[in-house]
N, C-alpha and C positions, 0 to 999 in steps of 0.2 A: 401706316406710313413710315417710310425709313426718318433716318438719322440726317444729318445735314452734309450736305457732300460737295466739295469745291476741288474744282480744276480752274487753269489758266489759256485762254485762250488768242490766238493773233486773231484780230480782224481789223484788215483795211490797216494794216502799221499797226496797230494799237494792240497792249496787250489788256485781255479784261479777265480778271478773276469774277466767277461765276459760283456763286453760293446756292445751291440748291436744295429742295426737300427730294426730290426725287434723283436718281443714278441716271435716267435716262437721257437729258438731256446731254451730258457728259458722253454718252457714246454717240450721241447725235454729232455731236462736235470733235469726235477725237479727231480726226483729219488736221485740223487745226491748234490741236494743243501746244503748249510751251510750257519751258522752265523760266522763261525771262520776267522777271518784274513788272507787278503790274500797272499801266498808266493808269486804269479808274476799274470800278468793284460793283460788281450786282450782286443782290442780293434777293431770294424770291420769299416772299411773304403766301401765307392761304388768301390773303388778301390781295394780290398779287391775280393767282391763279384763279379764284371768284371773278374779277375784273373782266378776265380771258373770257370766264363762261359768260358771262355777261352780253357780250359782245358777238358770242357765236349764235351761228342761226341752230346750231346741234350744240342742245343742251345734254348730249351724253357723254360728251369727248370723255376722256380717262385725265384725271388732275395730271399727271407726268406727259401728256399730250399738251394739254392747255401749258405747262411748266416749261415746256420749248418756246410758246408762244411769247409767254412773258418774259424769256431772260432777251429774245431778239430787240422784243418792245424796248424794254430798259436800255440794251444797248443802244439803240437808234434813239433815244430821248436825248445822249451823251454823247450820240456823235457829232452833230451840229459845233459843239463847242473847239474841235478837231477840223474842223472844214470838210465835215464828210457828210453824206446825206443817203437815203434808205430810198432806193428808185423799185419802183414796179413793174420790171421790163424785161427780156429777154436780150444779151450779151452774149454776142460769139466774134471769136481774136481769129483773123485771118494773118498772115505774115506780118504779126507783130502791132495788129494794130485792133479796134474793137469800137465795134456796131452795136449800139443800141437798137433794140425795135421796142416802140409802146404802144399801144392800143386799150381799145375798150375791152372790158373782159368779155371773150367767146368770138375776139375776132379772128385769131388765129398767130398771135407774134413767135408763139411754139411751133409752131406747124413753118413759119415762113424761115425759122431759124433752121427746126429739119431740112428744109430742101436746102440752103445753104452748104449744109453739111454732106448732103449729097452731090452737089453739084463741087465742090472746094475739097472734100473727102479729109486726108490728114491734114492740110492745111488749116482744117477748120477747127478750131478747140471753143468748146462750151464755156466761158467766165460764167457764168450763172442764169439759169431759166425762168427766175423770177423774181428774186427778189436782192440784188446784187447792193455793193456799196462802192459810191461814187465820193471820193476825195475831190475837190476843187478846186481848182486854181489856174495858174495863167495855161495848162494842160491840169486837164479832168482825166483821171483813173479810176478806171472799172477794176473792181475787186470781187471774186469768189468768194462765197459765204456758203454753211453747209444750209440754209434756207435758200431751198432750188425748185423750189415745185413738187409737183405730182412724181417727175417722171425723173428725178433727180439727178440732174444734169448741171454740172458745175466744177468747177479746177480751180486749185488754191495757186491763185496766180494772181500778177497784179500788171493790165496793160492801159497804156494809156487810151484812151476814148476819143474816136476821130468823127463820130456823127452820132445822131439820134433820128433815127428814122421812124414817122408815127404812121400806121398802116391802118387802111380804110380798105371796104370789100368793094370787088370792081369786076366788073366780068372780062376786063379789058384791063391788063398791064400799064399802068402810065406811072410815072416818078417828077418829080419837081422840088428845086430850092424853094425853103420858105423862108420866112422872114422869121426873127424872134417874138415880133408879136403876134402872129400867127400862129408857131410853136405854143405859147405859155399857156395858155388855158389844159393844154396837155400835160405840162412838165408841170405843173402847180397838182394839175388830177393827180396825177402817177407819184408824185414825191410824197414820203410818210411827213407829215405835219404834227410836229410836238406838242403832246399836251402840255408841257410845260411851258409858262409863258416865255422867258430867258431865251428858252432854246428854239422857238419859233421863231422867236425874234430875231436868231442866227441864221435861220434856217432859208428864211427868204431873200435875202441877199445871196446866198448860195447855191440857190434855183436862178438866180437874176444872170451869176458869173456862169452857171456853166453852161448857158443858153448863148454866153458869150465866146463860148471856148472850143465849142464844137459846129461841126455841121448841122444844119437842120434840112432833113426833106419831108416829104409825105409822099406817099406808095400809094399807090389802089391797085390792090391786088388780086388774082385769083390765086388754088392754090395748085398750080402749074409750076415746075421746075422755071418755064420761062422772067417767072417772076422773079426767083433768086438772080436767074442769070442777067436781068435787068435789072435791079437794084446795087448789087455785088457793082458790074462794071459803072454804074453813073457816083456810085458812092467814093468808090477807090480812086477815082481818081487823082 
């Protein structure tokens, strides 16, 4: 095992110095590094990385695998306290503006974000494929993190957030406004929830405001271009 290795990193505004046993996460994140001072400090413990395996259903990962795991976790334990929160979604910025999509996992919010991008071409930029951070407030902002998924797709950008759109499978195209209470059993699933008590306790009032601050619809989708090009125009307007 190496020696102890720290870089500084932005995410979401914030800057977090990142204490690690491993090098790797550090290249995972260069995109995002900084020399600016740091707002708050992780630090990764074996203990730490034990936790990660813990939790995984593959108990083989590689500890500097699990080590990426855990400095995200950490961060997302401390971002609550910031008004920001750790969403499980697919984010893509059309002329300045940014789409959530959530779904249950294996329904397809990657796939419905590709034909976006096929159907909107440059216009369309990636803020992040999975695992994005949302700042809240009277305007909610989606932010790029280098935690993007499989297929790593994500830009270190920071756009404000005009809808959340949750997608259900449909052999048939339809979209509808929903309510908030309709929404939240969704935005409660998809939002990372702190184990720490303090910060959950942040946490949920800041799932409450940004259900307040955005659009909500719900999609039944196929995965037909058609579907982009229905959602895109009833969302944007």
């Amino acid at each position: 095992m190496s020696g102890l290795f720290t870089g500084r990193y932005r995410f979401a505004d914030k800057v977090v110095e990142v204490n690690s046993l491993y090098e790797d996460v550090h290249r995972y994140c260069a995109v995002y590094r900084t020399d600016a001072p740091a707002d708050l400090i992780v630090t990764i413990t074996e203990k730490d990385i034990e936790y990660e395996r813990s939790r995984s259903e593959i108990k083989t990962w590689h500890d500097p695998y699990l080590e990426e795991l855990a400095v995200y976790r950490k961060i997302c334990e401390k971002m609550p306290a910031y008004g920001t929160i750790l969403f499980h979604g697919s984010v893509i910025a059309v002329d300045g503006q940014a789409y959530l999509f959530a779904a249950s996992s294996g329904t397809g919010k990657s796939t419905h974000a590709s034909l976006w991008r096929k159907l909107l071409g440059d216009r369309a930029i990636m803020v992040n494929d999975d695992k994005p951070l949302l700042h809240v407030g009277d305007v909610t902002v989606a932010y790029g993190t280098p935690y993007d998924g499989k297929h790593k797709l994500s830009t270190d950008i920071a756009v404000p957030l005009k809808a959340i759109c949750i997608l259900e499978r449909s052999t048939d195209n339809h979209i509808e406004k929903i309510t908030k209470k309709e929404a939240y059993p969704m935005l409660m699933q998809q939002t990372y929830r702190p184990n720490d008590v303090s910060a959950l306790q942040m946490t949920l009032p800041l799932i409450d405001r940004l259900a307040d601050s955005v659009g909500l619809y719900r999609l039944g989708c196929n995965m037909d271009i058609s579907a982009a090009e229905l959602s895109y125009e009833f969302m944007s307007r």
